[in-house]
C-alpha positions in Angstrom: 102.5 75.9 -108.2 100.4 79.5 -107.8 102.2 82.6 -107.9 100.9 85.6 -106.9 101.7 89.0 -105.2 101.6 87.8 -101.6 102.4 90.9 -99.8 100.0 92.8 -101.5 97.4 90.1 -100.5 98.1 89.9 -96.9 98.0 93.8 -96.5 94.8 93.6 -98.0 92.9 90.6 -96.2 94.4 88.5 -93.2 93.1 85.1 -92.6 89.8 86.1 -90.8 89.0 85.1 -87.6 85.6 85.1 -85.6 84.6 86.1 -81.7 81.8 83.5 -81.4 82.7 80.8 -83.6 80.3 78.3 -84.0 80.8 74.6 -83.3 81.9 72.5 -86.1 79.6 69.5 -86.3 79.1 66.8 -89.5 77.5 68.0 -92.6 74.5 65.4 -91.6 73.7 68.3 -89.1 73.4 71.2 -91.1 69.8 72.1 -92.3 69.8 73.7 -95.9 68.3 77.0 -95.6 71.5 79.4 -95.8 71.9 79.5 -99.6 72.9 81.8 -102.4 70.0 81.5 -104.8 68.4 79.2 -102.0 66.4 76.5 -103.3 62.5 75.8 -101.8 62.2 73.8 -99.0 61.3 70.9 -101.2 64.3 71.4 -103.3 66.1 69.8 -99.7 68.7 67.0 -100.3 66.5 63.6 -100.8 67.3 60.1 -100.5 66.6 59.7 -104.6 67.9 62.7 -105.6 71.1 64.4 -105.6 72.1 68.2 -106.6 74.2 68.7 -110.2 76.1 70.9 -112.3 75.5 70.1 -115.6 78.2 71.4 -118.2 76.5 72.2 -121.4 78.5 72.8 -124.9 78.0 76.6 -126.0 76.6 75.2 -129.4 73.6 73.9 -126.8 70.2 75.0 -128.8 68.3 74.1 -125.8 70.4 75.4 -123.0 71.2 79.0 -124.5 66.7 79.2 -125.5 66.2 78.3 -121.6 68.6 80.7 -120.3 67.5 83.3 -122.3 63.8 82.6 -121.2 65.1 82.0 -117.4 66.4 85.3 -117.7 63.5 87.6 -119.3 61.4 85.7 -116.4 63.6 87.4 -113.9 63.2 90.6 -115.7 59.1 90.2 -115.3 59.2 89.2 -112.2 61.5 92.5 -111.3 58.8 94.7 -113.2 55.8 92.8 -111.2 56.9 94.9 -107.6 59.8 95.9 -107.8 61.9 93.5 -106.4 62.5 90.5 -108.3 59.6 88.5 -106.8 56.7 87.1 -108.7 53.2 86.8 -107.2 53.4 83.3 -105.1 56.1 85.1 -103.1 59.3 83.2 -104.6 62.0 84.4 -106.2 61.0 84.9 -109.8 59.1 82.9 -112.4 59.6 79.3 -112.8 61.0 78.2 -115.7 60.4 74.9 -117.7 62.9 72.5 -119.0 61.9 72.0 -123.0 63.2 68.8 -124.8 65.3 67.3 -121.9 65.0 64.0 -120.0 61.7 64.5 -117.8 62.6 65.2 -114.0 60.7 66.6 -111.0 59.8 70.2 -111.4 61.2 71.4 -108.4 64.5 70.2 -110.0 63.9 72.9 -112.1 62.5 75.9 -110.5 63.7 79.6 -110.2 65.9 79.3 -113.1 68.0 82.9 -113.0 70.9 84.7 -113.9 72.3 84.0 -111.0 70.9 80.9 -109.6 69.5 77.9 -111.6 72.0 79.3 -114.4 75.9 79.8 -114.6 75.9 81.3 -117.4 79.7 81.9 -117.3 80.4 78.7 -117.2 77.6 77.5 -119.6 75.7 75.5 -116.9 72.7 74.6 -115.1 72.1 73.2 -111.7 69.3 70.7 -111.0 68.2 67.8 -108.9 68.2 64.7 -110.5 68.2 60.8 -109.6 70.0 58.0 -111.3 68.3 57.7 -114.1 67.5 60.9 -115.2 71.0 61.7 -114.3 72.4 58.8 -116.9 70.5 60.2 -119.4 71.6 63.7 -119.4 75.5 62.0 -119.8 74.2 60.5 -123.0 72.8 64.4 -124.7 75.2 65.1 -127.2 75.3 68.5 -126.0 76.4 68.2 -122.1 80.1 68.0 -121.8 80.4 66.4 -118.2 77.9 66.1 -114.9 79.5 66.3 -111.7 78.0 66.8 -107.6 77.0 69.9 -106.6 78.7 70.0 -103.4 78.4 72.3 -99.9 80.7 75.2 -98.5 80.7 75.9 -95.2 81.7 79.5 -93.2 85.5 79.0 -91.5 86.2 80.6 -88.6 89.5 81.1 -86.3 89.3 80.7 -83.0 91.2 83.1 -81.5 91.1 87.0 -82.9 95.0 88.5 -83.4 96.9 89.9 -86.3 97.2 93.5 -87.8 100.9 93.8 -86.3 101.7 90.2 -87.6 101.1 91.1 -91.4 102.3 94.5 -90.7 99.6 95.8 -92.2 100.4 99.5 -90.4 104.1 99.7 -92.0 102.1 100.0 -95.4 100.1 103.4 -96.6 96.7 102.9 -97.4 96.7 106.6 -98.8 95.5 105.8 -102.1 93.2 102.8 -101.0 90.1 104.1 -102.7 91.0 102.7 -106.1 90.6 99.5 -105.2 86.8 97.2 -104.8 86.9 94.3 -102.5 83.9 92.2 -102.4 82.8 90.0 -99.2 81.2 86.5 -99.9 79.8 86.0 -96.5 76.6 86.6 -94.1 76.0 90.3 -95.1 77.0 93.3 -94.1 75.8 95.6 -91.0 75.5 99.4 -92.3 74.9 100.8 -89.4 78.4 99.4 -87.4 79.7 102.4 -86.2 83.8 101.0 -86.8 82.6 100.2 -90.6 82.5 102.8 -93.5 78.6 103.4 -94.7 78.9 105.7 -97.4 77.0 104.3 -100.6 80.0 105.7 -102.6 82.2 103.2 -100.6 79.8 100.3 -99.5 78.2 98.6 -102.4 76.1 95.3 -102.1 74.4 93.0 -104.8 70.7 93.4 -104.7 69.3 90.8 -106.7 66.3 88.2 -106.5 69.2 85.4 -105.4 71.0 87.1 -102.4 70.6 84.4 -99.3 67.3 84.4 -96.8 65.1 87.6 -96.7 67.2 89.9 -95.5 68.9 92.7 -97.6 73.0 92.9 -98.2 73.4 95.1 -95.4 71.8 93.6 -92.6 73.9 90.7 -91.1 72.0 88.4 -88.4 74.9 86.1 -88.3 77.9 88.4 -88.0 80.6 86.8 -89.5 80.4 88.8 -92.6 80.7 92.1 -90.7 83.6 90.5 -89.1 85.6 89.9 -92.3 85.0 93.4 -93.0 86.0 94.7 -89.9 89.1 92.6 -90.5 89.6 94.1 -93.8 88.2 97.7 -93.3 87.6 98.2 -90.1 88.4 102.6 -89.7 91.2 103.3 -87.3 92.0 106.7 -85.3 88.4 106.6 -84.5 88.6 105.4 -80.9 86.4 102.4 -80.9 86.2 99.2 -81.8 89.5 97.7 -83.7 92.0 98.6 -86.6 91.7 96.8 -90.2 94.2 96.2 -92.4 93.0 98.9 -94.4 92.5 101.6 -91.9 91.2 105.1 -93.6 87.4 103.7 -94.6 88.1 104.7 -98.3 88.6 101.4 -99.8 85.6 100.1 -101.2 83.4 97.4 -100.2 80.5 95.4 -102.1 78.9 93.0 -100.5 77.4 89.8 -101.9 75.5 88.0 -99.2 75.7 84.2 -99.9 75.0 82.8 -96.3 71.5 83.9 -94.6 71.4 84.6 -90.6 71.9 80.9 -89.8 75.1 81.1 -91.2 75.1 77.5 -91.9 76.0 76.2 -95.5 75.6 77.4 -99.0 75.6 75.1 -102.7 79.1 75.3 -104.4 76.8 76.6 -107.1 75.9 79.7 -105.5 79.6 80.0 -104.3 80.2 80.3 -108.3 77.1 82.3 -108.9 78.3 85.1 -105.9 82.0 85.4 -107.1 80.2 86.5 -111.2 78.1 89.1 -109.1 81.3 90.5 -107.5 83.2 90.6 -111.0 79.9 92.4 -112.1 80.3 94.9 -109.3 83.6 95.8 -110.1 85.3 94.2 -108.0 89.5 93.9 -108.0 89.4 91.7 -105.0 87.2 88.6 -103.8 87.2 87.6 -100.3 85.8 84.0 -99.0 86.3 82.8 -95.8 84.8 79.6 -96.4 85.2 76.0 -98.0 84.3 73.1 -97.9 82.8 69.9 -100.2 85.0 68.4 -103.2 86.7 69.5 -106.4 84.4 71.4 -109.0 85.5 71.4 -112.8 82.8 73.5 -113.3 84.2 76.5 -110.3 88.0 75.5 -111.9 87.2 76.8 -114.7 85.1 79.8 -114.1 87.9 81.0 -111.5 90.9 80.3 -114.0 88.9 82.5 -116.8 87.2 85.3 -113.8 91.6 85.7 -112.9 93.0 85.4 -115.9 90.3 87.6 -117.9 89.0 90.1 -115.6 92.2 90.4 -113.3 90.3 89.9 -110.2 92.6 88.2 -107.2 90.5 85.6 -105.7 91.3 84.9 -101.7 90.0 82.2 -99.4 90.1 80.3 -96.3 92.4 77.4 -96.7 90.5 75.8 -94.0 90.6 75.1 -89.9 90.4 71.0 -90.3 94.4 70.9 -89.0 95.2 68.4 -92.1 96.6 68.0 -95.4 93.4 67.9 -97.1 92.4 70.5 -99.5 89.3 72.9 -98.8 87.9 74.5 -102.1 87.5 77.3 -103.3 91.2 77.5 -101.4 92.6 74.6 -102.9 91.7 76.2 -107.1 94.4 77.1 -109.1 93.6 80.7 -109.3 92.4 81.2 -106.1 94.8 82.2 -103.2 94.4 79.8 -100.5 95.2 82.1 -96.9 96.1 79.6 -93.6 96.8 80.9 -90.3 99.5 80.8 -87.8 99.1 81.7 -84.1 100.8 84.6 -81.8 104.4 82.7 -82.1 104.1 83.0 -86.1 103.9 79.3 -85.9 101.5 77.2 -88.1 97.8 77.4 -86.2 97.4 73.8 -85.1 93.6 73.9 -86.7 94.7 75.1 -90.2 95.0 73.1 -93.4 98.9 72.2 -94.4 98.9 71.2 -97.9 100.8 72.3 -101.2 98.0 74.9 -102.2 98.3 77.1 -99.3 100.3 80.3 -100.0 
């Protein structure tokens, strides 16, 4: 059983809901090209090869050298231009797996802080097939292997709430000491119902952020709407009232879905929720889900909540069943379902022992 400070949660982030929500279709449909750390083209799910996390042992010689290498790459390939891109136009230098099982380079490419590499939770994510994959479960120093699965943006279908979580019975007076970071499709700056401010709007801007486009551009939209639901400034005569109403409570921004809005590795779910504890943030929002149990994000999550004291928040999910949705369905991680105008139990959300 999860306990946590409900009402403090529900002032601070309502389930969020979406205005053009897109049709939910089988995973077989997506296309993967809306990634956190996004792999190549070739680095697309094959018919011999599946995505893993491999969990290596901290004592790991091997992993810990190509880490380190992995991340002075990224810091040449930042000095190169400027902008964490080496010459052939991808993100970063490639790194090379020494003394491990031989697989297919692009298993192993753009090895960085924050992609390839988890390096909170001691792990690396590569493409492997069955063999290859049986022998890494034989190296003495890899604890466990398990699928790397997909997360997918959740959206509501119909767009109601402030009055419901009575968000405007509570002052937001002193709002500004508090950092909320959005896991989502970016952010639009220039939305004239959103605060802009650099002091309050932050964004990661490393080499692994999803598609081209910056933090603070959002092609998709959703992102921006999660902020709006969150943020959104009131008194201002446009647009609508977030929870937190005054534009002083600050925002940083990790964009982990590109304008497609499509899907994103559970991987560079775990990757975007270190960059938001590295931004400061007291707060992690994610409305999204999807794929199967990870030890791997289990673990990370229990240490990033018990360790840094950052309240983790997601969508428990809009299938209208019992089954659990991760990140949601984690043990540190509050899992947010809906109800409709009657404060009834939305038809389409998730109804399982997880959701708070």
């Amino acid at each position: 059983m999860k306990f946590y400070n409900i009402a403090l949660a529900l002032t601070l982030l309502l389930a969020p809901v979406q205005t053009h929500a897109k049709q939910s279709t089988g995973a077989s449909d997506y296309k993967p090209e809306a990634t956190y750390g996004a792999p190549l083209d070739e680095d697309s799910p094959g018919t011999t090869e599946r995505r893993y996390i491999i969990k290596y042992r901290k004592d790991s010689s091997d992993y810990n050298a190509r880490l380190q290498n992995a991340k002075n790459d990224a810091k040449r390939g930042q000095s190169n231009n400027g902008n964490g891109r080496g010459n052939n136009g991808q993100q970063g230098n490639r790194g090379k797996t020494r003394n491990s099982p031989p697989v297919q380079e692009r298993g192993n490419k753009d090895m960085l802080k924050f992609g390839k590499f988890l390096p909170r939770a001691n792990a690396e994510v590569i493409y492997l097939d069955s063999a290859n994959k049986n022998k890494y479960s034989k190296r003495d120093d890899v604890e466990y292997i398990e699928e790397d699965h997909m997360v997918y943006l959740m959206n509501e279908e119909i767009p109601y709430g402030i009055q419901k979580v009575q968000a405007l019975t509570v002052p937001d007076t002193d709002v500004s000491n508090r950092k909320v970071c959005i896991i989502d499709t970016g952010f639009d700056v220039t939305h004239p119902d959103l605060a802009s401010d650099p002091t309050i709007v932050t964004g990661y801007e490393g080499t692994n952020s999803a598609g081209s486009s910056p933090w603070s551009y959002d092609g998709d939209g959703h992102g921006t709407h999660v902020a709006g639901t969150i943020a959104a400034i009131g008194g201002n005569g446009q647009g609508v009232v977030g929870v937190n109403r005054n534009g002083q409570v600050k925002l940083h921004i990790v964009k982990v879905f590109n304008e497609d809005g499509l899907w994103a590795w559970g991987s560079s779910l775990i990757a975007a929720v270190e960059a938001c504890v590295d931004g400061g943030a007291n707060i992690v929002s994610m409305s999204l889900g999807g794929g199967g149990f990870s030890q791997t994000a289990s673990d990370t999550y229990d240490s990033i909540f018990a360790e840094n004291d950052v309240l983790l928040i997601a969508a428990a999910g809009n299938g209208g069943n019992t089954e659990y949705s991760y990140p949601a369905s984690y043990n540190s991680v509050m899992s947010v379902a809906a109800t409709d105008s009657n404060n009834n139990v939305a038809g389409f959300s998730q109804k399982n022992n997880q959701v708070e």
